[in-house]
mmCIF file as Biopython writes it, N, C-alpha, C and O atoms, coordinates in Angstrom:
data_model
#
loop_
_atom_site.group_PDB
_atom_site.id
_atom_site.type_symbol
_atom_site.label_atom_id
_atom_site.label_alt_id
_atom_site.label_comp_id
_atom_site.label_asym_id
_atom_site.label_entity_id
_atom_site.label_seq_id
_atom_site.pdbx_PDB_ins_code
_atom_site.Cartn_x
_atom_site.Cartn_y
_atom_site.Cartn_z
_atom_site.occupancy
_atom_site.B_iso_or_equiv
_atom_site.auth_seq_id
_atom_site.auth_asym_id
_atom_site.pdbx_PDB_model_num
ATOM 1   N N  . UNK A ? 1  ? -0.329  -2.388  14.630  1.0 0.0 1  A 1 
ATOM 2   C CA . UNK A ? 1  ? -0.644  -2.512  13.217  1.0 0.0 1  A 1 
ATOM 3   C C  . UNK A ? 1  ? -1.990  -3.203  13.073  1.0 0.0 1  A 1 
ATOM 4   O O  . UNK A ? 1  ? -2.118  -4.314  13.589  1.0 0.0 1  A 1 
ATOM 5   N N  . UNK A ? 2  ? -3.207  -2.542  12.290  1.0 0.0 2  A 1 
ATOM 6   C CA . UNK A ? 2  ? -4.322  -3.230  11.835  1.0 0.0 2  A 1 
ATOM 7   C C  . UNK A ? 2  ? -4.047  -4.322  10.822  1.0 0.0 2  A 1 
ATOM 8   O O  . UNK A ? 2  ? -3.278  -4.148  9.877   1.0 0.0 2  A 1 
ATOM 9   N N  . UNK A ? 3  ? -4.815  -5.654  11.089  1.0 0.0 3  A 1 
ATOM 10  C CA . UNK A ? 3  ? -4.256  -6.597  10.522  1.0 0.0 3  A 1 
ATOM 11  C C  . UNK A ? 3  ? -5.092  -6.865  9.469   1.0 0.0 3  A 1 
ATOM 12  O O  . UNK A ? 3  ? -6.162  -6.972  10.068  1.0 0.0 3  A 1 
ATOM 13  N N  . UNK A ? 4  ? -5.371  -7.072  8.158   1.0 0.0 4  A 1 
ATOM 14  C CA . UNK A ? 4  ? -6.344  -7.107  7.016   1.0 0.0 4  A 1 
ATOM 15  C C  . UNK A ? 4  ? -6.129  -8.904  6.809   1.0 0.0 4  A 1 
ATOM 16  O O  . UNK A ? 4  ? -5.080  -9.459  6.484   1.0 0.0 4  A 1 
ATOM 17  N N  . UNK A ? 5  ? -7.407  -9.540  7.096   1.0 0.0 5  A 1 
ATOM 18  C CA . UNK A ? 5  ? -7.460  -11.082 6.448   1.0 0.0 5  A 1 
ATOM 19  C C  . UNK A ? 5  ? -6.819  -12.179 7.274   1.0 0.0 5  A 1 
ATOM 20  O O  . UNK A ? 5  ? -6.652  -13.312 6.824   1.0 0.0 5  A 1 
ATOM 21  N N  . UNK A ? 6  ? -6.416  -11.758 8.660   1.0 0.0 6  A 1 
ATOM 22  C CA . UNK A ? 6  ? -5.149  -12.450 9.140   1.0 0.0 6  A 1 
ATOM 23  C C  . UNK A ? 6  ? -4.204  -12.968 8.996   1.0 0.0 6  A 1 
ATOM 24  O O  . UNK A ? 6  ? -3.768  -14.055 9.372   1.0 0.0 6  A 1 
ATOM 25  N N  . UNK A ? 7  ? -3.716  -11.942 8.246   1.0 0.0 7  A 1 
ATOM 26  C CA . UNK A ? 7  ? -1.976  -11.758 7.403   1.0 0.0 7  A 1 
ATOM 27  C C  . UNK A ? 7  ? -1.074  -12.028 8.609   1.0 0.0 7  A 1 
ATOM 28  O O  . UNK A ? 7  ? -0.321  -13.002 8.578   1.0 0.0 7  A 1 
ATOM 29  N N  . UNK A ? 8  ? -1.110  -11.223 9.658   1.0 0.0 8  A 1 
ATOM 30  C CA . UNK A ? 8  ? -0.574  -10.812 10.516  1.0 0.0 8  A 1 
ATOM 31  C C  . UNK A ? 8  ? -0.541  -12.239 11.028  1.0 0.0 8  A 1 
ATOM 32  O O  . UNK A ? 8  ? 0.583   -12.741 11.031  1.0 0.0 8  A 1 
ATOM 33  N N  . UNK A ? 9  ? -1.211  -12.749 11.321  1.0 0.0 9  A 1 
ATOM 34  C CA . UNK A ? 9  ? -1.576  -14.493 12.139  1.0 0.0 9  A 1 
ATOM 35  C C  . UNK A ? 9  ? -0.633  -15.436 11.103  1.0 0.0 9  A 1 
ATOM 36  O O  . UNK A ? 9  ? 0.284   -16.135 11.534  1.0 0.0 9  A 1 
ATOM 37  N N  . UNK A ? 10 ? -0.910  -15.372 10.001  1.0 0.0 10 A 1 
ATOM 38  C CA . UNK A ? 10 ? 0.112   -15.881 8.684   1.0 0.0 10 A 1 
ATOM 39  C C  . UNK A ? 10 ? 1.531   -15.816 9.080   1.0 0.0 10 A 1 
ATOM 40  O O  . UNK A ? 10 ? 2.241   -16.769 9.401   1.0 0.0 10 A 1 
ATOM 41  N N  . UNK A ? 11 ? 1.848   -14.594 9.017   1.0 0.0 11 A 1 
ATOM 42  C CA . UNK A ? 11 ? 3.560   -14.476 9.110   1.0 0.0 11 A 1 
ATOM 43  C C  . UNK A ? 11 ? 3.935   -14.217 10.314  1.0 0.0 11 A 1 
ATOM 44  O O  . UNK A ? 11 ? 5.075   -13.894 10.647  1.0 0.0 11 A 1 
ATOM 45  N N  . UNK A ? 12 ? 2.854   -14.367 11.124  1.0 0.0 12 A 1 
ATOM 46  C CA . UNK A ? 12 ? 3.435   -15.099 12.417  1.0 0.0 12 A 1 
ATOM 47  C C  . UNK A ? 12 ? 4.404   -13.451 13.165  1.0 0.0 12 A 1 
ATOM 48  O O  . UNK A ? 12 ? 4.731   -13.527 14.350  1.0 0.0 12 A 1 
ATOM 49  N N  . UNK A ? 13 ? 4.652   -12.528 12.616  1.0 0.0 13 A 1 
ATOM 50  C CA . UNK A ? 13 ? 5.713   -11.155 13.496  1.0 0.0 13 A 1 
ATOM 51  C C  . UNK A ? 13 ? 6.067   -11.057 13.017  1.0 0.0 13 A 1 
ATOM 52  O O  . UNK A ? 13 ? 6.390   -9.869  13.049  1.0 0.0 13 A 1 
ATOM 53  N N  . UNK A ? 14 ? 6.864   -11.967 11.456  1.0 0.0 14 A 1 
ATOM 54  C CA . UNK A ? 14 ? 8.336   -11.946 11.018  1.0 0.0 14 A 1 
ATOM 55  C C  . UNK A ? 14 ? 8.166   -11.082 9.760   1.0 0.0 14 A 1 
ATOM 56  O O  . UNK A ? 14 ? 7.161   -11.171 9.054   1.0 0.0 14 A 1 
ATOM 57  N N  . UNK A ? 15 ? 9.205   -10.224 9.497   1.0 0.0 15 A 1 
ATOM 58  C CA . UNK A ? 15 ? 8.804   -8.885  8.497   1.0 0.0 15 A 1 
ATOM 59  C C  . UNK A ? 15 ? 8.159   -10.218 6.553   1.0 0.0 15 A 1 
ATOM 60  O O  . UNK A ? 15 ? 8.708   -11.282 6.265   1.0 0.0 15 A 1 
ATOM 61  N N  . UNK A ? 16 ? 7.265   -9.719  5.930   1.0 0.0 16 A 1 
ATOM 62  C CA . UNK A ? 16 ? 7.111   -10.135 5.119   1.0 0.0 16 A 1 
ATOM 63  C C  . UNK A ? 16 ? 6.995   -9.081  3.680   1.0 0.0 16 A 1 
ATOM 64  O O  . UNK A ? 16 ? 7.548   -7.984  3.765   1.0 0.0 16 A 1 
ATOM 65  N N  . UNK A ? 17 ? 6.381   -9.388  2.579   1.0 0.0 17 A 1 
ATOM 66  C CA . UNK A ? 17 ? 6.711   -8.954  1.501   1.0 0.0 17 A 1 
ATOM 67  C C  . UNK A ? 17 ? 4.747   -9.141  1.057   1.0 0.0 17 A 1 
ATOM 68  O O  . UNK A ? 17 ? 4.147   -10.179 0.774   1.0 0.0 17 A 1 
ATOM 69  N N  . UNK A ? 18 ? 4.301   -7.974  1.138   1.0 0.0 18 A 1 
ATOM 70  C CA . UNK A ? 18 ? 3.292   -8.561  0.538   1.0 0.0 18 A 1 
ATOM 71  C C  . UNK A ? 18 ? 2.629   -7.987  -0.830  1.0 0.0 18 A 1 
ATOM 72  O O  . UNK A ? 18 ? 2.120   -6.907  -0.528  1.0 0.0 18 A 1 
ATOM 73  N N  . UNK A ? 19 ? 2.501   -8.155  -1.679  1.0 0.0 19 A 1 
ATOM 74  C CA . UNK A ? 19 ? 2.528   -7.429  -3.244  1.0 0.0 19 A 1 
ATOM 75  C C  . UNK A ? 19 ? 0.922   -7.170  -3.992  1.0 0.0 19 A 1 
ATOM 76  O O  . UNK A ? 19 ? 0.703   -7.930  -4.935  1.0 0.0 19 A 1 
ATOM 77  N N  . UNK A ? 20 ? 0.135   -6.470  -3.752  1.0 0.0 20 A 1 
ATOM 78  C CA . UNK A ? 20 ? -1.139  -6.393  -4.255  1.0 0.0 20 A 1 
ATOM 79  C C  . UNK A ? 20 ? -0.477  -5.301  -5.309  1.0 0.0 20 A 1 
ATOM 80  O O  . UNK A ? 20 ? 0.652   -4.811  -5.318  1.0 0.0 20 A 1 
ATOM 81  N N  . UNK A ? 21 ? -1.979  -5.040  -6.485  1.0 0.0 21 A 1 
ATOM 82  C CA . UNK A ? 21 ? -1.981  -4.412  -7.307  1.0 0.0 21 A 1 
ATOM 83  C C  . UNK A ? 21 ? -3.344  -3.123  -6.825  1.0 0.0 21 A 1 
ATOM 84  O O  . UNK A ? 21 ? -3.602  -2.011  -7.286  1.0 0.0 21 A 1 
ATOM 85  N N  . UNK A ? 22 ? -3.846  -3.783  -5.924  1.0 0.0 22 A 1 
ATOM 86  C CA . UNK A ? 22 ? -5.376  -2.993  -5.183  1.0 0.0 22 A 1 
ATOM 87  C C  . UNK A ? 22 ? -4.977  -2.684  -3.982  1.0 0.0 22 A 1 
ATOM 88  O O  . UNK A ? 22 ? -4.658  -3.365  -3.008  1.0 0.0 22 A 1 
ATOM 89  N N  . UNK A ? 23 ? -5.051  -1.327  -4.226  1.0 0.0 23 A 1 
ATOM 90  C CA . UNK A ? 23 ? -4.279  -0.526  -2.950  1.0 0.0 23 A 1 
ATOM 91  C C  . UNK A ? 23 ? -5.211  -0.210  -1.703  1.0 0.0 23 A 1 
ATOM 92  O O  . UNK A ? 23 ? -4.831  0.397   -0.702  1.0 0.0 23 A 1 
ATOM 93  N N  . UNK A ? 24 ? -6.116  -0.567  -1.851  1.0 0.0 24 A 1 
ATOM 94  C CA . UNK A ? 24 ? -6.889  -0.322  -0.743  1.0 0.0 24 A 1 
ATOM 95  C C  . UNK A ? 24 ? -6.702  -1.235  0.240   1.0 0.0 24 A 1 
ATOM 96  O O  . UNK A ? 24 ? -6.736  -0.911  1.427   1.0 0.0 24 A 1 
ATOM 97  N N  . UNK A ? 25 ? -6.420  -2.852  -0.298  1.0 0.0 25 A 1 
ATOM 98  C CA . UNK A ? 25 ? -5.421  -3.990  0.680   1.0 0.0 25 A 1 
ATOM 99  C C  . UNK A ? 25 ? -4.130  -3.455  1.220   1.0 0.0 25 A 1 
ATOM 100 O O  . UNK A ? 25 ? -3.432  -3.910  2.125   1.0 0.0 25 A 1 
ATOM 101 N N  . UNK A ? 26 ? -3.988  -2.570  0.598   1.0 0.0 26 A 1 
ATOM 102 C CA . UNK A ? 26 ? -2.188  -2.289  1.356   1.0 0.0 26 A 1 
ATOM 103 C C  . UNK A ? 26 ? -2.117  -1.511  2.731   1.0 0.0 26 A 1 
ATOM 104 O O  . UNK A ? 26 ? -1.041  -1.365  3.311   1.0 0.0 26 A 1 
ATOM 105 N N  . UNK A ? 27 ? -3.738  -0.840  3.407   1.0 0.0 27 A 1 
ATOM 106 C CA . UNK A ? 27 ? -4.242  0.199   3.966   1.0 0.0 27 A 1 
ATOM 107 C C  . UNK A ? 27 ? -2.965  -0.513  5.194   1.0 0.0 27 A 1 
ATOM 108 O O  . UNK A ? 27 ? -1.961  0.150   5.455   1.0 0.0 27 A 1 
ATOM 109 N N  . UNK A ? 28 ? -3.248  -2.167  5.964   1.0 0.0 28 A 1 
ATOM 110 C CA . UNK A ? 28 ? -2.696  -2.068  6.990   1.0 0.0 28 A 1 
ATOM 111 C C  . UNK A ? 28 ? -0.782  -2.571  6.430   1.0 0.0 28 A 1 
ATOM 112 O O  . UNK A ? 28 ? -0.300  -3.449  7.147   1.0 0.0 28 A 1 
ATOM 113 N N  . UNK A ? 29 ? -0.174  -2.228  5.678   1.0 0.0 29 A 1 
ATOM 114 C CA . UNK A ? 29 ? 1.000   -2.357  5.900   1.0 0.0 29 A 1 
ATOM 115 C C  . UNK A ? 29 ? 1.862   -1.249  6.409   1.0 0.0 29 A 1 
ATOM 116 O O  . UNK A ? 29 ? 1.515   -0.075  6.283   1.0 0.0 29 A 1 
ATOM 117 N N  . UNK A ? 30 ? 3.190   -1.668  7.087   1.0 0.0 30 A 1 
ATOM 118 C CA . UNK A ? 30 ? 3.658   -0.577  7.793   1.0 0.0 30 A 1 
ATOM 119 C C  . UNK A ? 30 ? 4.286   0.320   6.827   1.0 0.0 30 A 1 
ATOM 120 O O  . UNK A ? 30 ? 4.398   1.521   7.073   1.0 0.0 30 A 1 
ATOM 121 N N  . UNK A ? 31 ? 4.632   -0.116  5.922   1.0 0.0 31 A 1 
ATOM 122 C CA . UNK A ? 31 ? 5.471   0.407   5.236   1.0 0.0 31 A 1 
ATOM 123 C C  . UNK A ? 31 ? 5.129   0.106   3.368   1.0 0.0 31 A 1 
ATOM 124 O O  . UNK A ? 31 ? 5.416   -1.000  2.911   1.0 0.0 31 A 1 
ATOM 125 N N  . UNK A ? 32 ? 4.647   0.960   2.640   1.0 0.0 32 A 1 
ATOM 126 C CA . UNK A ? 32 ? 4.684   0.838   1.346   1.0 0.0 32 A 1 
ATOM 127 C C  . UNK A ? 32 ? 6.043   0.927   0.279   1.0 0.0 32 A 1 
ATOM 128 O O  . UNK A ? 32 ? 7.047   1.408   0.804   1.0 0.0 32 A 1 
ATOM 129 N N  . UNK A ? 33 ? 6.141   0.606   -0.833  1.0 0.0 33 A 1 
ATOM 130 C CA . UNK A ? 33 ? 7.042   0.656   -1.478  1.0 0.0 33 A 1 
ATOM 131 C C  . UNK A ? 33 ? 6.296   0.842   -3.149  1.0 0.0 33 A 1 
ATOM 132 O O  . UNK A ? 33 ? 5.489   -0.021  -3.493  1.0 0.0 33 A 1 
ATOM 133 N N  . UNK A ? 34 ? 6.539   1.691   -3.856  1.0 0.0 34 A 1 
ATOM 134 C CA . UNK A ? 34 ? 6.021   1.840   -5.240  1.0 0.0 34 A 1 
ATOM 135 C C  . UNK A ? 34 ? 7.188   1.709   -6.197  1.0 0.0 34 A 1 
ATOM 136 O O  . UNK A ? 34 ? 8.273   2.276   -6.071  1.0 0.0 34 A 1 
ATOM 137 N N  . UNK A ? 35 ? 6.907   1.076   -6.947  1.0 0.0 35 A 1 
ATOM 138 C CA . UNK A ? 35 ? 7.846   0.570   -8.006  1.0 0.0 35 A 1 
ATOM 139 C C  . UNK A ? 35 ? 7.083   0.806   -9.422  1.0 0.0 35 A 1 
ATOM 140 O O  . UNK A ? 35 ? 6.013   0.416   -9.888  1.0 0.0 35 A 1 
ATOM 141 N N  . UNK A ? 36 ? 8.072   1.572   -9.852  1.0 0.0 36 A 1 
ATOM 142 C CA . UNK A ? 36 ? 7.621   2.158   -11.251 1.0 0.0 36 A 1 
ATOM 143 C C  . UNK A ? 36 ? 8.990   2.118   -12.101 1.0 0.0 36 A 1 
ATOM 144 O O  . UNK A ? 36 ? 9.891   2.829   -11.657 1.0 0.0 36 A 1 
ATOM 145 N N  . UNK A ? 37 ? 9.306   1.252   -13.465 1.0 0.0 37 A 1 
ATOM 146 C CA . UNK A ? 37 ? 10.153  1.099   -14.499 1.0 0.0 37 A 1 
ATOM 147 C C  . UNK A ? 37 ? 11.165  0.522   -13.452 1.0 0.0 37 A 1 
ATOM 148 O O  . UNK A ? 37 ? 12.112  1.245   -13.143 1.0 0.0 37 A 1 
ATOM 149 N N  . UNK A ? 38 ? 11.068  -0.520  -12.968 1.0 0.0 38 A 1 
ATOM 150 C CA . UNK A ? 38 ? 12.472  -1.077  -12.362 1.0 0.0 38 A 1 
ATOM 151 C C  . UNK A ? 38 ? 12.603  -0.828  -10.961 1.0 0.0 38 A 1 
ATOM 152 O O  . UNK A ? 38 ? 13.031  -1.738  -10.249 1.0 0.0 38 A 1 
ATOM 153 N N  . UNK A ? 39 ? 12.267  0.379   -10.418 1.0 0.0 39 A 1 
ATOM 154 C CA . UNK A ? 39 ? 13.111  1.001   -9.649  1.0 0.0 39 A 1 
ATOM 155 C C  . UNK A ? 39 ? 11.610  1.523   -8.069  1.0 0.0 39 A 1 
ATOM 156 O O  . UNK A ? 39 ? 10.417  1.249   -8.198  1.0 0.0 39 A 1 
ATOM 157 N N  . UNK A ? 40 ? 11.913  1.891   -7.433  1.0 0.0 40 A 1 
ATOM 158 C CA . UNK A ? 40 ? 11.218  2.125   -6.064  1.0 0.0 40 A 1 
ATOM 159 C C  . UNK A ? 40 ? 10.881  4.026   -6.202  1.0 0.0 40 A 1 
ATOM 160 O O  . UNK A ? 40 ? 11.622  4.810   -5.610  1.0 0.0 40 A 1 
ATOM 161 N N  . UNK A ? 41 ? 10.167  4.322   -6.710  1.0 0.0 41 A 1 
ATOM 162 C CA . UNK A ? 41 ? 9.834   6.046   -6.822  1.0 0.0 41 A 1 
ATOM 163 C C  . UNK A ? 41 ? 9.189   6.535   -5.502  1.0 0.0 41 A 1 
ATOM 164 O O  . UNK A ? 41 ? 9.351   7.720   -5.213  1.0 0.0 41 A 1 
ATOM 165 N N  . UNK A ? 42 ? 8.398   5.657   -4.586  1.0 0.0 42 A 1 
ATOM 166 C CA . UNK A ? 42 ? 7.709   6.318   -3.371  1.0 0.0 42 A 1 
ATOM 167 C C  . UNK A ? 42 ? 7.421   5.165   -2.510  1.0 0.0 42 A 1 
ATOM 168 O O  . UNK A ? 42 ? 6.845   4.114   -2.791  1.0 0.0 42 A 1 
ATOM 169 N N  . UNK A ? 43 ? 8.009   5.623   -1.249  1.0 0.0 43 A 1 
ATOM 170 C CA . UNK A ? 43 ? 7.871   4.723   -0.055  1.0 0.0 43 A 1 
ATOM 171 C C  . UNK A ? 43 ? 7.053   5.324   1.103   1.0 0.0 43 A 1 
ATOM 172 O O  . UNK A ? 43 ? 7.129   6.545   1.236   1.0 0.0 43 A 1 
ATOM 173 N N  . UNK A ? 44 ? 6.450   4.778   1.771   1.0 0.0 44 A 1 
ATOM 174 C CA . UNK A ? 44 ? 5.792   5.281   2.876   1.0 0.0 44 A 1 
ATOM 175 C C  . UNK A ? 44 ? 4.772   4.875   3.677   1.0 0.0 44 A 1 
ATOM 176 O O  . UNK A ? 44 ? 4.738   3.645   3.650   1.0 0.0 44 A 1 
ATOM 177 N N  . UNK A ? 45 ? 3.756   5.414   4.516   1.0 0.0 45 A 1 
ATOM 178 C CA . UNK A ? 45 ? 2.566   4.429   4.755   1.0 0.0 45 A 1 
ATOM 179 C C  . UNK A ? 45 ? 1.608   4.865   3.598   1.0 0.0 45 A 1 
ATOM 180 O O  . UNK A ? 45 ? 1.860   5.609   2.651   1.0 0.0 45 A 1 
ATOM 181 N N  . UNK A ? 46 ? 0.189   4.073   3.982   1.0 0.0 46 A 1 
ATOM 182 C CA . UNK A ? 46 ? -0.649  4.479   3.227   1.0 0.0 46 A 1 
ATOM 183 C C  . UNK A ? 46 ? -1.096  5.794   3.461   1.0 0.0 46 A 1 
ATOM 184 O O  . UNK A ? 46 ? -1.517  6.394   2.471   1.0 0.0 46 A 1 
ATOM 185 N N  . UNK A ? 47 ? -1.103  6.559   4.880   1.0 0.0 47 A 1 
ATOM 186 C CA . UNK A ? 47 ? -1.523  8.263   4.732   1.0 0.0 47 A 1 
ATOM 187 C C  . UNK A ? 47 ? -1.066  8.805   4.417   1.0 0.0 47 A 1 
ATOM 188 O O  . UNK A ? 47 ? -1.479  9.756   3.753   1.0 0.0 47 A 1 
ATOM 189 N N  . UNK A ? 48 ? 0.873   8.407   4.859   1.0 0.0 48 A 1 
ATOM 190 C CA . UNK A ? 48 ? 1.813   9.603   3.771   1.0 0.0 48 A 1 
ATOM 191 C C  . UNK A ? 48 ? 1.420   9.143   2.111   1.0 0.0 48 A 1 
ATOM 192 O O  . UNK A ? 48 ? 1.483   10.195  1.474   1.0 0.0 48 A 1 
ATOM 193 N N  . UNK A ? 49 ? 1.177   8.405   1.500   1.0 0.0 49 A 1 
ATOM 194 C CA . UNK A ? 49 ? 1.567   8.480   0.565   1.0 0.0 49 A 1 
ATOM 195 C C  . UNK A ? 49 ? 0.116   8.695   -0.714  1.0 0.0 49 A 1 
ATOM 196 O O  . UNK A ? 49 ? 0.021   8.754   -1.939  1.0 0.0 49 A 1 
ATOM 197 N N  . UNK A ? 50 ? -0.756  8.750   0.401   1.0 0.0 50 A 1 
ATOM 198 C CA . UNK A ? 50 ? -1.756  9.257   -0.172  1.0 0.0 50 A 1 
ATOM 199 C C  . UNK A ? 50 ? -2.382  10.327  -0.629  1.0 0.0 50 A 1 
ATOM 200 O O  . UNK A ? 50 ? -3.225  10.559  -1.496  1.0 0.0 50 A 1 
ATOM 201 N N  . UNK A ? 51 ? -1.539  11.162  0.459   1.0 0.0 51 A 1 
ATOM 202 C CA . UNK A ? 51 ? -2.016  12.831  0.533   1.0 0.0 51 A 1 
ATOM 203 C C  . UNK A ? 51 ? -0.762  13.479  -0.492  1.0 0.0 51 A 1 
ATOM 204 O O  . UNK A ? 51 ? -0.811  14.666  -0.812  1.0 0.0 51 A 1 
ATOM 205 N N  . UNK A ? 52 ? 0.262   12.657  -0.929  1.0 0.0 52 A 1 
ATOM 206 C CA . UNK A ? 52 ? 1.241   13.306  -1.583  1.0 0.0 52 A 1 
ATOM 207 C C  . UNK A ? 52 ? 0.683   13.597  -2.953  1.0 0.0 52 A 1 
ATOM 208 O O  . UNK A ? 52 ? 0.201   12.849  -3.803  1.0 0.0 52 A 1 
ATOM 209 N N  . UNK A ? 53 ? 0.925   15.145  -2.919  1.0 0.0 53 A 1 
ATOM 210 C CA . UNK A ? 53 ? 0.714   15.507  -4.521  1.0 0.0 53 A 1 
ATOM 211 C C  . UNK A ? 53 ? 0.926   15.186  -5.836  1.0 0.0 53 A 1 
ATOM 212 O O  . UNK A ? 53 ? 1.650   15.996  -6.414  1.0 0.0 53 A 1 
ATOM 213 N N  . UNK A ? 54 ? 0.574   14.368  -6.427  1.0 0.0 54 A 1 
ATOM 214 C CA . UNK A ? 54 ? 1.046   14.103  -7.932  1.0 0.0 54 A 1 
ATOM 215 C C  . UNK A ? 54 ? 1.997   12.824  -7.667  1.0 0.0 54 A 1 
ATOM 216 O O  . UNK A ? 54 ? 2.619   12.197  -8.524  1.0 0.0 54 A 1 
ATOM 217 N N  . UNK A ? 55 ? 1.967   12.625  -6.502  1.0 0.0 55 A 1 
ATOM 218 C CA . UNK A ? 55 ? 2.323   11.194  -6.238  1.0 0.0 55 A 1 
ATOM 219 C C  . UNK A ? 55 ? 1.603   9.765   -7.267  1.0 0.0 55 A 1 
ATOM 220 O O  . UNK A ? 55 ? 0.422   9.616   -7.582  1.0 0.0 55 A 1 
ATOM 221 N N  . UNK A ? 56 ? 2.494   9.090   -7.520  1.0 0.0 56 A 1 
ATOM 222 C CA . UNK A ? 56 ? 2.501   7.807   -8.323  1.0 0.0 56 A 1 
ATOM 223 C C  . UNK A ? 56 ? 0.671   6.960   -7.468  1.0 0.0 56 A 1 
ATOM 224 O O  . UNK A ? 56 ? -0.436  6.650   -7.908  1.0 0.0 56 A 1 
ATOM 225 N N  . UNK A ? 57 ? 1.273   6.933   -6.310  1.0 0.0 57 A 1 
ATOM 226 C CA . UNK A ? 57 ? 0.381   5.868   -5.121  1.0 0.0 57 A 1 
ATOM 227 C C  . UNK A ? 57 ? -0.977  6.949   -5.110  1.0 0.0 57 A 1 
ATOM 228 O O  . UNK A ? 57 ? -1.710  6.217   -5.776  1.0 0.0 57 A 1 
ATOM 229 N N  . UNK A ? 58 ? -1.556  7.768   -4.922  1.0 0.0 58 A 1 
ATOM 230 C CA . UNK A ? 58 ? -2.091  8.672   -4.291  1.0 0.0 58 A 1 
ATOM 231 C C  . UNK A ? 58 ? -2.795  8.841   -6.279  1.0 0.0 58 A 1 
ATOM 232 O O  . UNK A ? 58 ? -3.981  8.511   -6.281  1.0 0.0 58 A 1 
ATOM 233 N N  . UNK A ? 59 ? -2.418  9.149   -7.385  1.0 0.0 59 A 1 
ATOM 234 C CA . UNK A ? 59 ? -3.095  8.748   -8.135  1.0 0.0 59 A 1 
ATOM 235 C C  . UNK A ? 59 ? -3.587  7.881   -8.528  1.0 0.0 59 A 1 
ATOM 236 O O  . UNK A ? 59 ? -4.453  8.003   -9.395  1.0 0.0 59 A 1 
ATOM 237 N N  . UNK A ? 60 ? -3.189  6.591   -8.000  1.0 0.0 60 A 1 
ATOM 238 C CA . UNK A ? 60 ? -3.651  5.310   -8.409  1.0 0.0 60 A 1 
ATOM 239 C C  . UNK A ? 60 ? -4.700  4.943   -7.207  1.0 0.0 60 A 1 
ATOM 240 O O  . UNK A ? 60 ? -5.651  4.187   -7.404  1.0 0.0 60 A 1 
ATOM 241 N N  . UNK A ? 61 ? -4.395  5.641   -5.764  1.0 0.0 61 A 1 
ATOM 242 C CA . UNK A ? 61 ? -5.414  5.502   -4.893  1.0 0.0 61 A 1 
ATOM 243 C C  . UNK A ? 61 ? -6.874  5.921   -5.338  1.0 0.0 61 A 1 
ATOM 244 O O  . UNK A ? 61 ? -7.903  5.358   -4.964  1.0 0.0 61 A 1 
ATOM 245 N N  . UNK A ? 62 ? -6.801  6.899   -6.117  1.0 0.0 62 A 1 
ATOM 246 C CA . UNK A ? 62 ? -7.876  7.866   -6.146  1.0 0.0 62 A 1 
ATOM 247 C C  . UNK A ? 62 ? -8.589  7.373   -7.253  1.0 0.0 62 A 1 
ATOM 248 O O  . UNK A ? 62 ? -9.820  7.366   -7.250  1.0 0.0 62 A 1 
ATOM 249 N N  . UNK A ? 63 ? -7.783  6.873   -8.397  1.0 0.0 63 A 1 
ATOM 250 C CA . UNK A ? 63 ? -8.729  6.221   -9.746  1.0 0.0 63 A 1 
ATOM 251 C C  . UNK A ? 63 ? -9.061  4.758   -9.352  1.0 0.0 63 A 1 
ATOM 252 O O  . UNK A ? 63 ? -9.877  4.281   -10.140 1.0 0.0 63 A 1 
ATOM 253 N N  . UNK A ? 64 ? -8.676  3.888   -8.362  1.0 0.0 64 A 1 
ATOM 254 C CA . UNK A ? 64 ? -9.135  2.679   -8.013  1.0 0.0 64 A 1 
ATOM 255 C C  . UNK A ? 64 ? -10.270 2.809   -6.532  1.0 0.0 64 A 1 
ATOM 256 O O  . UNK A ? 64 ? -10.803 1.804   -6.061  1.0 0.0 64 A 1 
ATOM 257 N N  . UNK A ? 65 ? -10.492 4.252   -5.943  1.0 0.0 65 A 1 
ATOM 258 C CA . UNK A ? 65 ? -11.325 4.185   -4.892  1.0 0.0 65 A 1 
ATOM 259 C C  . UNK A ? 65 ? -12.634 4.368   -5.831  1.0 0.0 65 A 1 
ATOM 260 O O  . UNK A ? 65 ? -13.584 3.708   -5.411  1.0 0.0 65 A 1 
ATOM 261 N N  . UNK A ? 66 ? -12.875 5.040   -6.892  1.0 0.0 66 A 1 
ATOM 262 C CA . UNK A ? 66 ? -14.215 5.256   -7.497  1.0 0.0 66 A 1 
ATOM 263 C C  . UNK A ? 66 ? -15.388 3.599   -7.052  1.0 0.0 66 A 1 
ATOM 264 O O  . UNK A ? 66 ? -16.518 3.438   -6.591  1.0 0.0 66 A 1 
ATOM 265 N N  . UNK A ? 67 ? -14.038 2.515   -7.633  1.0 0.0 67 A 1 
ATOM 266 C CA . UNK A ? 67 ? -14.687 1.537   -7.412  1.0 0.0 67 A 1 
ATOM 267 C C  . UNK A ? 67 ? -15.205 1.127   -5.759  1.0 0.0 67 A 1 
ATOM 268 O O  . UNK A ? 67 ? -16.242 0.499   -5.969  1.0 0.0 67 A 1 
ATOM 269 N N  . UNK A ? 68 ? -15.031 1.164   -4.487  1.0 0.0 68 A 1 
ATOM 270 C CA . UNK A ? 68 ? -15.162 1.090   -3.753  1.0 0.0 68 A 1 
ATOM 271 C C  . UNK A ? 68 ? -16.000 1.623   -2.453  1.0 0.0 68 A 1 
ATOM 272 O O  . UNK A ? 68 ? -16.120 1.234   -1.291  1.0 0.0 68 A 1 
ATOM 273 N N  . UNK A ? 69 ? -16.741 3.167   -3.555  1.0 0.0 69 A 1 
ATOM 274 C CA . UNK A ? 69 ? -17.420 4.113   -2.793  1.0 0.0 69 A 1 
ATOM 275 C C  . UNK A ? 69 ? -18.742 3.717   -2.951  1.0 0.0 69 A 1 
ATOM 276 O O  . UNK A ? 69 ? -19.645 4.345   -2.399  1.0 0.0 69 A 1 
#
């Protein structure tokens, strides 16, 4: 796992929870989780869930990368 900020050095191995709103920080987690009205609509890494069509994550990737290019 690529480690962003030395998160990884932080929690030390042990599974953690980490919650951004800027998805481009989420690049090294193993596992994503999207939560929309309550509930979890799309899980995955950041490549699956980027390339998914009309996906929740993957539109919000794409209107928050403008800033970053």
């Amino acid at each position: 796992m690529e480690v962003c900020c030395g998160f990884g050095e932080l929690v030390g191995g042990k599974t953690a929870v980490y919650i951004s709103h800027r998805l481009s920080s989420c690049k090294f987690c193993d596992r994503i989780a999207v939560f929309s009205e309550g509930t979890i609509k799309e899980m995955g890494t950041h490549d699956e869930l980027v390339v998914r069509e009309g996906g929740i994550y993957s539109e919000m990737f794409r209107a928050q990368a403008q800033y970053y290019v």
